[in-house]
C-alpha positions as CSV (number, residue, x, y, z in Angstrom):
1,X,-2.9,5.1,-14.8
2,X,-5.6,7.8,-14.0
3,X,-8.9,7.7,-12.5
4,X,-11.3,8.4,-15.0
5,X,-14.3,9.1,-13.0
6,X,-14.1,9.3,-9.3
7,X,-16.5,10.0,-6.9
8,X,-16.6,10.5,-3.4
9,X,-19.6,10.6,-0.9
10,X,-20.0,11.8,2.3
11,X,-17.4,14.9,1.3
12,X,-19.2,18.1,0.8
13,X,-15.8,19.9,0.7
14,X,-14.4,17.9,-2.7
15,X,-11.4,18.0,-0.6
16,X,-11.0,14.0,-1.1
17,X,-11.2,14.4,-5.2
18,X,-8.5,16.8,-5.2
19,X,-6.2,14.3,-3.1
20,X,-7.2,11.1,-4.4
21,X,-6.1,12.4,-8.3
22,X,-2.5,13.7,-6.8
23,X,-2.3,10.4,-5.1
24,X,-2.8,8.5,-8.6
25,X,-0.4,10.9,-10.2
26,X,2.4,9.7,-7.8
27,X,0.9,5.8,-8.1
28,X,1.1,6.5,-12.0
29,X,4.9,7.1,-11.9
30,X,5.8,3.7,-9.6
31,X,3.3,1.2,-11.6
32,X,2.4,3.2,-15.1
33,X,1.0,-0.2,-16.6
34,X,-2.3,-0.3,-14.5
35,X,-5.5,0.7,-17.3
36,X,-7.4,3.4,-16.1
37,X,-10.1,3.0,-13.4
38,X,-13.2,3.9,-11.9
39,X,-13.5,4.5,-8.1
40,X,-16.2,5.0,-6.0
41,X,-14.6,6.5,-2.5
42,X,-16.8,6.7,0.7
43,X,-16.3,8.4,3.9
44,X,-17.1,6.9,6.6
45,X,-15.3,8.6,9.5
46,X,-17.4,6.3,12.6
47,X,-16.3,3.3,10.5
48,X,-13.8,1.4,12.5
49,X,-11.2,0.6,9.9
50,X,-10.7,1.7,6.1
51,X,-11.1,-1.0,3.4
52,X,-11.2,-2.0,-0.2
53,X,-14.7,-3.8,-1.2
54,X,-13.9,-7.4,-1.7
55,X,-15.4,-7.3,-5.6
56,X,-13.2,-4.3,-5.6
57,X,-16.0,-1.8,-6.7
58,X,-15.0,1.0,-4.2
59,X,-13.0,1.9,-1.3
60,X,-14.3,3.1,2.1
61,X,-12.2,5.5,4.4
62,X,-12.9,5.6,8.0
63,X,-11.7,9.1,8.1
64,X,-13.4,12.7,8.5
65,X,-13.0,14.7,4.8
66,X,-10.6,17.4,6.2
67,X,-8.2,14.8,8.1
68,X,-5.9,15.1,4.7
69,X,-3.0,13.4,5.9
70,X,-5.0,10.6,7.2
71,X,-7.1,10.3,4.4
72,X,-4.2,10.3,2.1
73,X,-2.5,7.4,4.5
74,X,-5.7,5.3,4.1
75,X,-6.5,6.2,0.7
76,X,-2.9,5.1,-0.7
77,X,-2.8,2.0,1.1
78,X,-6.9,0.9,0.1
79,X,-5.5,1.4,-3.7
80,X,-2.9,-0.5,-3.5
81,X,-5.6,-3.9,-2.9
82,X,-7.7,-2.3,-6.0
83,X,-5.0,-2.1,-8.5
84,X,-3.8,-5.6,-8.1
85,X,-5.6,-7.7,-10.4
86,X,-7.8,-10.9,-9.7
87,X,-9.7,-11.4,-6.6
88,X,-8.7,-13.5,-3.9
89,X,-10.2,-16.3,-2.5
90,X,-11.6,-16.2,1.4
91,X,-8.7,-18.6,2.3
92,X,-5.8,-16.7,0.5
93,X,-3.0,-16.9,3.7
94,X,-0.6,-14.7,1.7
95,X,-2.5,-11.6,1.8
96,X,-0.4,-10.6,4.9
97,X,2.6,-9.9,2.3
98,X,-0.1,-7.8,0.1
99,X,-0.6,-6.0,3.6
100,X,2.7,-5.0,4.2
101,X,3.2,-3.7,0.3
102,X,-0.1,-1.6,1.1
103,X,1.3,-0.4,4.3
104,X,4.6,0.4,2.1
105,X,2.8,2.6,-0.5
106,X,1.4,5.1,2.5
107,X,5.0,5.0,3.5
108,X,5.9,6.0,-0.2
109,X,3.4,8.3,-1.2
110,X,3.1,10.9,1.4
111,X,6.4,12.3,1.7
112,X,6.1,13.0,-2.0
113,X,2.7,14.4,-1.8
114,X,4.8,17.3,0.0
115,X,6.7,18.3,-2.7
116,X,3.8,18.4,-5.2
117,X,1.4,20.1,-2.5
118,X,4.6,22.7,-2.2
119,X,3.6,23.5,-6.1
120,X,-0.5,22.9,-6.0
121,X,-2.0,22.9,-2.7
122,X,-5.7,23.0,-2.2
123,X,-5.4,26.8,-2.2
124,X,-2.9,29.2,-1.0
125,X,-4.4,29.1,2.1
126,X,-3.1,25.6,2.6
127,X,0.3,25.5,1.5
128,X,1.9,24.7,4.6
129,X,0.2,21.6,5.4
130,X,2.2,19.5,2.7
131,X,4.6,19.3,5.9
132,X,2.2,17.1,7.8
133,X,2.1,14.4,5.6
134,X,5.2,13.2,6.2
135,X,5.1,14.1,10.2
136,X,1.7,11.7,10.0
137,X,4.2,9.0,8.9
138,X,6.4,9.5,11.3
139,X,3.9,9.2,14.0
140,X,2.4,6.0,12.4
141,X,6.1,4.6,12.1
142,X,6.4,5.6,16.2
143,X,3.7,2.5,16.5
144,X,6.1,0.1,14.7
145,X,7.0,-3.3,16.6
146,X,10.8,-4.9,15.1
147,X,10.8,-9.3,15.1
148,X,13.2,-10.8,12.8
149,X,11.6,-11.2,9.5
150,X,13.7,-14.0,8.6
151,X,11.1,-15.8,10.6
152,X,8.8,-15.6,7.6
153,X,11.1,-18.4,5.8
154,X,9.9,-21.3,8.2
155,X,6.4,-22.7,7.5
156,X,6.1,-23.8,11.3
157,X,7.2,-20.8,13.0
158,X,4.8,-18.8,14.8
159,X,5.0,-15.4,13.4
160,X,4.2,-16.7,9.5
161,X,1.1,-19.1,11.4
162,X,-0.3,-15.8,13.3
163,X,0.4,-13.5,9.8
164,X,-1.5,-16.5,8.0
165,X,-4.0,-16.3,10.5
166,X,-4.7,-12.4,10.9
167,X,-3.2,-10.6,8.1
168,X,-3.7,-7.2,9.6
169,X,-1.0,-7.0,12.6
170,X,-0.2,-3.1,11.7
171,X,3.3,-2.4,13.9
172,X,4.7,-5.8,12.7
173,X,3.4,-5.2,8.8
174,X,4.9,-1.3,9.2
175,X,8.0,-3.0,9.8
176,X,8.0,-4.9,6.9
177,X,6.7,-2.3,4.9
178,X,10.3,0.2,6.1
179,X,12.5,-2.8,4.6
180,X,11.0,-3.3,2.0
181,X,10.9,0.4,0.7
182,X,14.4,1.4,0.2
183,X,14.5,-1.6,-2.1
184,X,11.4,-1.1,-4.5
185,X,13.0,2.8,-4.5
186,X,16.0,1.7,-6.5
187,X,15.0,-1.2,-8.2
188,X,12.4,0.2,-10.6
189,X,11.3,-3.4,-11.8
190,X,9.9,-4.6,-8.6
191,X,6.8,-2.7,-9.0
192,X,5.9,-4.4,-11.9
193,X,5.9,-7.8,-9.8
194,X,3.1,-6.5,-7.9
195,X,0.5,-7.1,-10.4
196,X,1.4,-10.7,-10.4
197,X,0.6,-11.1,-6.8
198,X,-2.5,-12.8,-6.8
199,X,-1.2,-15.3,-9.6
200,X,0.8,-17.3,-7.2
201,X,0.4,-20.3,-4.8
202,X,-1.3,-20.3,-1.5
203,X,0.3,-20.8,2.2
204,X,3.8,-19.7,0.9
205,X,6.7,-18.6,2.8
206,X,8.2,-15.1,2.5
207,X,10.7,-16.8,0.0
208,X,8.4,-18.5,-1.5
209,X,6.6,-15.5,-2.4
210,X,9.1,-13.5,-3.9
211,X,10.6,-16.8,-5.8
212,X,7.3,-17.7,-7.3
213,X,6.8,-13.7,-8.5
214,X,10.2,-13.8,-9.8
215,X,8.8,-16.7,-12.3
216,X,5.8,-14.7,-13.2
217,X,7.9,-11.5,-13.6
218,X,11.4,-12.3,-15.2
219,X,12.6,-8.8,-15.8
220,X,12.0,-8.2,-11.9
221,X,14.0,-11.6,-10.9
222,X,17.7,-9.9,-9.6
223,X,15.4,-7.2,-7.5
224,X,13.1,-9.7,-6.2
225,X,16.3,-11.6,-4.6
226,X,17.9,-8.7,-3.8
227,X,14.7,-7.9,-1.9
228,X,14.8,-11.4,-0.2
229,X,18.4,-11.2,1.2
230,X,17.5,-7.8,2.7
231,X,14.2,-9.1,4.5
232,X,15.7,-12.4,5.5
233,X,19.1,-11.3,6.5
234,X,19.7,-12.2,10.2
């Protein structure tokens, strides 16, 4: 995966260029089947929230261009929903799962932006701020709210109905997202499963989810449901 033309408004500093490409270089290890892509990045720092377009032609940050660990936060979650193939339909009640994988690859891609920002930082002048990306994680993680995910399993309970119903509930998604993490770190195949997200049935269960991408994605099938006893242990 690489971007091969990116462009960034509102960011006289190219600051956002620089980041975005080591971002894709760490996204390129986890998932290197995506094709290449284009990506047109705006700043918008009086926006109220970052998103990625719905017809998936750009991404907008709601950041300021030198906020680097923020950008970098928003950034790596926004390209997680333009990587996925397909685009989903207005009533797609899973996209709370595809929230909480977003929310997962901020949580995985700025600790190791560190260690390559300890080897290329944006000059010399910079070299110590490769520290604060993971101290901007650990702040975000301070605003993390614990329920028992197991909930997810039961169409009528009240947690899956509200995540159906407002897909963007940040502490619970974080949450998730923490769970989830040290599982797709040692089980390789499960990022392949990602790209098949969009590709299954609507108004699933957490179960559900992971049992219909283990039939789109066979070689992923033991991580999948080792990644379902883990989130619906009790």
């Amino acid at each position: 995966m690489k971007l091969n033309n990116i462009t960034v408004y509102e960011d006289s500093s190219n600051t956002s260029i620089f980041i975005a490409h080591q971002i894709v270089d760490i996204y390129s290890e986890a998932l290197p089947y995506i094709s290449d892509i284009d990506i047109r990045i705006i700043l918008e720092p009086n926006s109220e929230c970052p998103y990625c377009s719905y017809d998936k032609s750009y991404i907008l940050l709601a950041v300021e261009p030198l906020h680097w660990a923020q950008l970098a936060y928003q950034l790596s979650h926004e390209l997680l929903h333009l990587i996925i193939p397909n685009i989903i339909p207005n009533n797609y009640t899973n996209h709370w799962f595809e929230e909480a994988l977003a929310e997962m690859m901020s949580q995985y891609v700025l600790p190791r932006l560190t260690k390559i920002w300890t080897n290329n930082p944006l000059s010399s002048n910079n070299l110590e701020y490769g520290e604060f990306f993971p101290k901007y994680i650990e702040n975000q993680n301070k605003y993390t709210q614990s329920f028992n995910i197991s909930l997810l399993d039961q169409h009528d309970s009240e947690i899956l109905k509200s995540f159906q119903s407002d897909p963007y509930q940040r502490e619970n998604l974080r949450h998730i997202a923490s769970k989830m993490l040290p599982v797709f770190e040692s089980n390789p195949s499960l990022w392949y499963a990602i790209q098949y997200l969009h590709f299954i049935p609507n108004d699933l269960t957490l179960s559900e989810i992971l049992d219909s991408l283990s039939e789109k994605c066979i070689p992923a099938k033991p991580a999948l449901e080792k990644l379902r006893l883990i989130l619906t242990e009790i």
